[in-house]
PyMOL CGO cylinders between C-alpha atoms (Angstrom):
from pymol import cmd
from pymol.cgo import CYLINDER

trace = [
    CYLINDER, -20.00, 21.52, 56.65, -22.53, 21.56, 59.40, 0.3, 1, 1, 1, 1, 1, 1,
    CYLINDER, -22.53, 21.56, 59.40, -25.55, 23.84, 59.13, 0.3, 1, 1, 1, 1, 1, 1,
    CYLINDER, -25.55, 23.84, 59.13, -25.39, 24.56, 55.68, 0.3, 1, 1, 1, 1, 1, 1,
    CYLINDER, -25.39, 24.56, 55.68, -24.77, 20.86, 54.20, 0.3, 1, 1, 1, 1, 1, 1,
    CYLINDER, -24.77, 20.86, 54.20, -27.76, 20.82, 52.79, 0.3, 1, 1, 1, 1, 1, 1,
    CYLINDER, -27.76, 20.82, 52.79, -28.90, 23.89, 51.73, 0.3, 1, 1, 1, 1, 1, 1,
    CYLINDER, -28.90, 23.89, 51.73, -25.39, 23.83, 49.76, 0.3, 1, 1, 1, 1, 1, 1,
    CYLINDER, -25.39, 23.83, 49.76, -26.18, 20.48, 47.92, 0.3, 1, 1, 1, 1, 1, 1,
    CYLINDER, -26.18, 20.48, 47.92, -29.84, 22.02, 46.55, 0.3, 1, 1, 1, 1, 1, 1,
    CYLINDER, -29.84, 22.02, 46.55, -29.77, 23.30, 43.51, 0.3, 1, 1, 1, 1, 1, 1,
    CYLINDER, -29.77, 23.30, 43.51, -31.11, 26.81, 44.25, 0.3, 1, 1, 1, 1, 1, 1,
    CYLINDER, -31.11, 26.81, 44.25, -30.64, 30.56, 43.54, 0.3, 1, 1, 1, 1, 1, 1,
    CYLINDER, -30.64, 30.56, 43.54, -28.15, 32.70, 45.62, 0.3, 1, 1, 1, 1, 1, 1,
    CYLINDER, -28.15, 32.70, 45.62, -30.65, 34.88, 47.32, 0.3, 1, 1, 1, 1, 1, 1,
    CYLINDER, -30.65, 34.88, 47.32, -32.65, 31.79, 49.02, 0.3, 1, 1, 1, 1, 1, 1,
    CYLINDER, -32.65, 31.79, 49.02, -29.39, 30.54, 50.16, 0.3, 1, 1, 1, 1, 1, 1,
    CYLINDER, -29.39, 30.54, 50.16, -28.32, 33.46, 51.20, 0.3, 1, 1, 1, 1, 1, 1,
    CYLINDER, -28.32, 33.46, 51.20, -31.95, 34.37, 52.80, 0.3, 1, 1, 1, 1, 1, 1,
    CYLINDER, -31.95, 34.37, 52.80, -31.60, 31.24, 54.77, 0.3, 1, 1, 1, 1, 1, 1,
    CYLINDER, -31.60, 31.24, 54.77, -28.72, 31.76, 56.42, 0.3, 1, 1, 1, 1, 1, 1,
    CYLINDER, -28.72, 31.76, 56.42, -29.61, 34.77, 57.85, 0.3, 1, 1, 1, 1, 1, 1,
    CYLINDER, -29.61, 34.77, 57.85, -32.57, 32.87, 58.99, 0.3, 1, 1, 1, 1, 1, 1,
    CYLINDER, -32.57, 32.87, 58.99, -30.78, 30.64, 60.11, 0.3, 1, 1, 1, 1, 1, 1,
    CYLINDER, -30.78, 30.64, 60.11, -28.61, 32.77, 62.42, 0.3, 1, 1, 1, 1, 1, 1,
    CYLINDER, -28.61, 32.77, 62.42, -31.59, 34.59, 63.55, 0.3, 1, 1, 1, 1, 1, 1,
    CYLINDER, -31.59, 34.59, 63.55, -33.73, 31.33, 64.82, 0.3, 1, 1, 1, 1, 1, 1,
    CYLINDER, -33.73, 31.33, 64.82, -34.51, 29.96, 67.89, 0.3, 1, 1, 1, 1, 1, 1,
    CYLINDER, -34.51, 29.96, 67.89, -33.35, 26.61, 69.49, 0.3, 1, 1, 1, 1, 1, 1,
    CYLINDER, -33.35, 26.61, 69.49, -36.91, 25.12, 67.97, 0.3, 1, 1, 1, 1, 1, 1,
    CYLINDER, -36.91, 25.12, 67.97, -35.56, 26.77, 64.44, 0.3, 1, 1, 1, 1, 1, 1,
    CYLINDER, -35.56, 26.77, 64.44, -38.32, 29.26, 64.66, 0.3, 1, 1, 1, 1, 1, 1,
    CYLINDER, -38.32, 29.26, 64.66, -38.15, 33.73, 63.93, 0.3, 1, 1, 1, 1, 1, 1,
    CYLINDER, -38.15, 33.73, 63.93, -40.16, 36.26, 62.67, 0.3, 1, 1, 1, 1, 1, 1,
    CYLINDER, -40.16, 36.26, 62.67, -38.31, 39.11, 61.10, 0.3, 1, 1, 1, 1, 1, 1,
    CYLINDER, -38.31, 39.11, 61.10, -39.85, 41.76, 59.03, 0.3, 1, 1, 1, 1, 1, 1,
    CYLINDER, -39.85, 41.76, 59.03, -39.64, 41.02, 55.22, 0.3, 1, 1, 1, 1, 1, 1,
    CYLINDER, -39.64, 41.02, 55.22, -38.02, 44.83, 54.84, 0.3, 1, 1, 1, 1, 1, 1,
    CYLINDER, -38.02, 44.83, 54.84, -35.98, 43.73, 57.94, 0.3, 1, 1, 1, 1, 1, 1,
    CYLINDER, -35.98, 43.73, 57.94, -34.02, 40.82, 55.88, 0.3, 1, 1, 1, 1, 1, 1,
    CYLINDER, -34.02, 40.82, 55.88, -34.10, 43.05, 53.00, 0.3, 1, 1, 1, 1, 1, 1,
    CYLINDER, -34.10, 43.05, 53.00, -32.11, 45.64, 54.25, 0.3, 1, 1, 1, 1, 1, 1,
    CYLINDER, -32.11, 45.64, 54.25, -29.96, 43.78, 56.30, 0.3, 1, 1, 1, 1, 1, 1,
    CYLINDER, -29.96, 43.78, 56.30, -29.13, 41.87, 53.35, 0.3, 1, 1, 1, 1, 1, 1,
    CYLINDER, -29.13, 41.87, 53.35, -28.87, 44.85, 50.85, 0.3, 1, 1, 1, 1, 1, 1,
    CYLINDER, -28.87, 44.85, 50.85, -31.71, 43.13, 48.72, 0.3, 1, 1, 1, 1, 1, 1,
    CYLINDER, -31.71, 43.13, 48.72, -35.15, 44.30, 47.49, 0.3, 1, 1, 1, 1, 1, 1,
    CYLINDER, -35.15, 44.30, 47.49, -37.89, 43.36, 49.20, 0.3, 1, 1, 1, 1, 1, 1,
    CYLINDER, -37.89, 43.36, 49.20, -39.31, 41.49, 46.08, 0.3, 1, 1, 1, 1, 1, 1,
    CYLINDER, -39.31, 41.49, 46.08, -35.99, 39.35, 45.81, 0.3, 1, 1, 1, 1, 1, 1,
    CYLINDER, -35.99, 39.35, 45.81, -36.82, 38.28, 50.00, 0.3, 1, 1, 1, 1, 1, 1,
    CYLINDER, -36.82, 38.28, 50.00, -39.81, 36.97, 49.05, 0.3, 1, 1, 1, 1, 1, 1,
    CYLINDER, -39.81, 36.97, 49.05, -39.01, 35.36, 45.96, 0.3, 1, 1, 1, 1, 1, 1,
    CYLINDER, -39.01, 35.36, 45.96, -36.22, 33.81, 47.42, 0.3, 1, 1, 1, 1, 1, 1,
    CYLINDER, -36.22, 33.81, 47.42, -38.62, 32.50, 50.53, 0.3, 1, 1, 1, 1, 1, 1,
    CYLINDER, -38.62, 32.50, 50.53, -41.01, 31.03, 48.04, 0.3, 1, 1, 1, 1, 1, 1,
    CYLINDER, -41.01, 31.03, 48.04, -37.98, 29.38, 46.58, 0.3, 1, 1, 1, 1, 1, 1,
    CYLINDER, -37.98, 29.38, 46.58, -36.81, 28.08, 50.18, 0.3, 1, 1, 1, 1, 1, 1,
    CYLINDER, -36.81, 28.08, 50.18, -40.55, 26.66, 50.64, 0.3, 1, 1, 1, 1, 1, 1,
    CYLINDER, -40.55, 26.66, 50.64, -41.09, 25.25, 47.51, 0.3, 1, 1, 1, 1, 1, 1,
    CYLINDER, -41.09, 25.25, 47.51, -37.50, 23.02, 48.60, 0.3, 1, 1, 1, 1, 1, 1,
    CYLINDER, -37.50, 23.02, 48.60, -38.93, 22.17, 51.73, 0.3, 1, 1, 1, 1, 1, 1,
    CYLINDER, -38.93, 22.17, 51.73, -36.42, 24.39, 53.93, 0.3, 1, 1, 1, 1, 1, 1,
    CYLINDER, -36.42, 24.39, 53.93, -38.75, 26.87, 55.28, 0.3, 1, 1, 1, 1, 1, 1,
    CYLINDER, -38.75, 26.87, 55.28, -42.17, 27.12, 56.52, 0.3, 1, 1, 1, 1, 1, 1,
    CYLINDER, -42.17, 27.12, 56.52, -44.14, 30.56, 57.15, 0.3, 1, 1, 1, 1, 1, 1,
    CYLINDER, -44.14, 30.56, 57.15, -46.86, 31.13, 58.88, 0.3, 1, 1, 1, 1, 1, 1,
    CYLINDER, -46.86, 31.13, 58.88, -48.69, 34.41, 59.27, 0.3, 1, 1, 1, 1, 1, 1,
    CYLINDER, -48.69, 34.41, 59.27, -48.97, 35.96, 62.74, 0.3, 1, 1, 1, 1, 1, 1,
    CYLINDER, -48.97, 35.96, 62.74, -51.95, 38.10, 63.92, 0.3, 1, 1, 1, 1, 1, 1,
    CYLINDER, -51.95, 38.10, 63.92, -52.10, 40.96, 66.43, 0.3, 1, 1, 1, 1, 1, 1,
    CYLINDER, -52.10, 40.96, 66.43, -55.15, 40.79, 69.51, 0.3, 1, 1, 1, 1, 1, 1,
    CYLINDER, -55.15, 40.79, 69.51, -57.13, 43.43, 67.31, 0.3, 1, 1, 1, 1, 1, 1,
    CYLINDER, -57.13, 43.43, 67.31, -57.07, 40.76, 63.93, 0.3, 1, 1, 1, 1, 1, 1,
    CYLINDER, -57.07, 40.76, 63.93, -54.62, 42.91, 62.00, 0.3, 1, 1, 1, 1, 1, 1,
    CYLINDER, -54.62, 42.91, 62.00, -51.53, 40.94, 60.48, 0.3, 1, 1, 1, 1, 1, 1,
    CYLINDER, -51.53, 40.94, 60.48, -48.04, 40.81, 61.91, 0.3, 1, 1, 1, 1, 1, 1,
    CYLINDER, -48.04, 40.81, 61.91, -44.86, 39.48, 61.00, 0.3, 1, 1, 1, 1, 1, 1,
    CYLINDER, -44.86, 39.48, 61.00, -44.28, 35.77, 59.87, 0.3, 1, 1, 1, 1, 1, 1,
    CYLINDER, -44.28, 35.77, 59.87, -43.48, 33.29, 61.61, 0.3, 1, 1, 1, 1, 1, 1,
    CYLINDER, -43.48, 33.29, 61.61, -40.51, 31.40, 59.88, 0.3, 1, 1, 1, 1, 1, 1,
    CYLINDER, -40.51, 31.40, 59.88, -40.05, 27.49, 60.93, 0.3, 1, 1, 1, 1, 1, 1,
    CYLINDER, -40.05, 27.49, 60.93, -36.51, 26.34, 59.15, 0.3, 1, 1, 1, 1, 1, 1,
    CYLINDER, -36.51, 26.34, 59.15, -36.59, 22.48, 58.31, 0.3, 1, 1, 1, 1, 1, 1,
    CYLINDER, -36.59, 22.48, 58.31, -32.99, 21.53, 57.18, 0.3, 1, 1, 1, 1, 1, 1,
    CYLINDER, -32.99, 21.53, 57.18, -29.44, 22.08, 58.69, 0.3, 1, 1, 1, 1, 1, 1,
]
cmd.load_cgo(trace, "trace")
């Protein structure tokens, strides 16, 4: 199955699996991106609400790390998404 193995065998809502995957497909050789939260959501035809609940869900299985990114002037940016499995 490749990739996906095991984010198929956990037991976890559609939209994380989903979620990942597009993650997934959007990371770097070190596993590593940073899209916008109303990025994935739209790309994915999801509410922004569902993205996040379904990245708490991918954290919480040990998939997914974030990290929050900061500009030079100390206001936020994106997150920094590290994916753990496949």
């Amino acid at each position: 199955m490749g990739y996906f193995t095991e984010i198929y065998a956990k037991e976890l809502p559609h939209r994380a699996k989903a979620v990942y995957m597009y993650l997934k497909d959007r990371s770097n050789k070190e596993g590593q991106c940073y899209p916008a939260i109303s990025t994935v959501a739209k790309e994915l035809q999801l509410s922004r609400r569902t993205v996040e609940r379904a990245i708490d869900d991918l954290v919480r299985a040990g998939l997914v790390t974030k990290e929050q990114r900061w500009r030079e002037n100390g206001g936020r940016s994106s997150l920094l998404f590290t994916l753990k499995g496949g």
